[in-house]
C-alpha positions as CSV (number, residue, x, y, z in Angstrom):
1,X,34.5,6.4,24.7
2,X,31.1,5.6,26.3
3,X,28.5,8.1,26.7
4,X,26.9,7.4,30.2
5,X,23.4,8.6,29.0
6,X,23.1,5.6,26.2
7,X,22.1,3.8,29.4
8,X,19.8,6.3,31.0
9,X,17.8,6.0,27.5
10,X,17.3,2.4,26.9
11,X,15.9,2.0,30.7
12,X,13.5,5.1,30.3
13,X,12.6,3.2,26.9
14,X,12.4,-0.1,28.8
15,X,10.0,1.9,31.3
16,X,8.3,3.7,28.6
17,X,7.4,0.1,26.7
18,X,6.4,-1.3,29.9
19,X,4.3,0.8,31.4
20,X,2.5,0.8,27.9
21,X,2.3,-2.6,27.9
22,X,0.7,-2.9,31.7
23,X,-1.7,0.1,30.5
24,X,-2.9,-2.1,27.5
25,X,-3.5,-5.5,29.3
26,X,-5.2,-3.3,32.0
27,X,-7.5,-2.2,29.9
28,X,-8.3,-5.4,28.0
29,X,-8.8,-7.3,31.2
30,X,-11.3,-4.5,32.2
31,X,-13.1,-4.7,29.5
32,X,-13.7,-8.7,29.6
33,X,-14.6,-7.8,33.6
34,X,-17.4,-5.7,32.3
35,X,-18.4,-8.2,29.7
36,X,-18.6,-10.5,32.6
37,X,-21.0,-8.8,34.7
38,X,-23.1,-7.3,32.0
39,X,-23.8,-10.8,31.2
40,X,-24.5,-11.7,34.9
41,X,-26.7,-8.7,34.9
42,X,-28.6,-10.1,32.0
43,X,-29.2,-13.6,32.9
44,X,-30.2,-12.2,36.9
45,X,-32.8,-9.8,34.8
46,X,-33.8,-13.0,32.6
47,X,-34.2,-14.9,35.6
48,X,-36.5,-12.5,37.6
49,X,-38.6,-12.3,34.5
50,X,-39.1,-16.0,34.2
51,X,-40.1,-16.0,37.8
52,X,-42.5,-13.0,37.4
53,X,-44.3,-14.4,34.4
54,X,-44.5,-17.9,36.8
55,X,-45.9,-15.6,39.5
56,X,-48.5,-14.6,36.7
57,X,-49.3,-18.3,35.1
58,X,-49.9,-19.5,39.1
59,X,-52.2,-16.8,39.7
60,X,-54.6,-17.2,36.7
61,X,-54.4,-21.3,37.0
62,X,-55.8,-19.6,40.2
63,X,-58.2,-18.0,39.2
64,X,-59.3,-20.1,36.3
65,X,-60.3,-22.9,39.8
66,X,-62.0,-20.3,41.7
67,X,-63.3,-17.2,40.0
68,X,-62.8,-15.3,43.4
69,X,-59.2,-16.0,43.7
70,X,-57.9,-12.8,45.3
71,X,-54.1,-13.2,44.9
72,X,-51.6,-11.2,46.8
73,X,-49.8,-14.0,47.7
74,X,-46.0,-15.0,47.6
75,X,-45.0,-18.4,45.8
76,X,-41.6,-20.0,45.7
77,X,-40.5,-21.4,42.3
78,X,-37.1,-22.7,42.6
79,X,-35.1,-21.3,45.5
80,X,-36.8,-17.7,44.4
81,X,-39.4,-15.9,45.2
82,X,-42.3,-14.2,43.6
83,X,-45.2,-11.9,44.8
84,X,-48.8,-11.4,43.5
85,X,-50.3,-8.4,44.1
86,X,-54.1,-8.3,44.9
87,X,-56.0,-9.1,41.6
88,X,-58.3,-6.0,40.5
89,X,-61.2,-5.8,38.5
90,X,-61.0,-3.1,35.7
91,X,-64.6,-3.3,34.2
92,X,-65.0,-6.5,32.5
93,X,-61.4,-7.1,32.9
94,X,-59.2,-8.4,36.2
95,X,-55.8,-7.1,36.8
96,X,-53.1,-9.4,37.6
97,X,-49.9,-7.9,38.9
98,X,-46.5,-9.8,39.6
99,X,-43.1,-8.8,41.1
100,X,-39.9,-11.0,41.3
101,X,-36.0,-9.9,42.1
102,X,-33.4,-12.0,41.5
103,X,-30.3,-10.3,43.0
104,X,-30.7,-7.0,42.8
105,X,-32.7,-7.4,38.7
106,X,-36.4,-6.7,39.0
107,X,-39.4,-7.5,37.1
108,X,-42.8,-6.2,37.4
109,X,-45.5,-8.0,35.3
110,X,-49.3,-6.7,34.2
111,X,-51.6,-8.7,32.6
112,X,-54.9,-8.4,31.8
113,X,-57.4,-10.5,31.0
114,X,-61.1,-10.7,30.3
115,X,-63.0,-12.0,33.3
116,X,-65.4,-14.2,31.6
117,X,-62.9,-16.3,29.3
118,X,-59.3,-15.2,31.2
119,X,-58.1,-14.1,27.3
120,X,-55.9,-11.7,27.2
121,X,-56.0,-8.0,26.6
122,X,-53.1,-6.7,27.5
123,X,-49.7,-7.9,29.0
124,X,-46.7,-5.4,29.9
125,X,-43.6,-4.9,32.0
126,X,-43.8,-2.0,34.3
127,X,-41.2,0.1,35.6
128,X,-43.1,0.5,39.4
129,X,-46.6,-0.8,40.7
């Protein structure tokens, strides 16, 4: 004779295996999601710096032709956009500053440089002008 509840258990297992199943490929495809845009994130953040440090090659070329270049100015390099802030003068030193954002990934370049011979002094990423 049949016992009716053989057949409840093998479709609760049946259940059971699948929803484990759906719970695993869930979470795999989630994680390759994330993968995804954490590599979007870091090519958008790559990108903005690239423009940035653009913003910052235009401006002393800039000021290298005309030692009263002023900056705070916006160029266009590619289909972006990058912004100069006004050029300061820190003792013997000017102060370039340059911002780009490449959806939604920002970059805020300093550089220094000595006034005289536009060598270096210092060059950093800020968090905020």
């Amino acid at each position: 004779q049949m016992k009716y509840s053989d057949g409840y258990i093998a479709i609760t297992t049946a259940i059971i295996l699948s929803l484990m199943v759906m719970v695993v490929a869930i979470a795999l495809s989630s994680a390759n999601l994330f993968t995804r845009l954490d590599v979007l994130d870091f090519y958008n953040k790559q990108t903005s710096y690239g423009i940035a440090r653009s913003c910052l090659n235009d401006a002393l070329l800039k000021l290298a032709m005309n030692p009263s270049y002023a900056g705070n100015e916006t160029i266009t390099v590619s289909s972006w956009q990058c912004t100069t802030q006004p050029i300061t003068t820190a003792g013997a030193n000017k102060v370039i500053k340059a911002h780009a954002a490449v959806n939604g990934a920002t970059t805020n370049l300093q550089l220094t440089v000595v006034t005289a011979t536009l060598s270096t002094v210092s060059f950093e990423e800020l968090k905020q002008f």
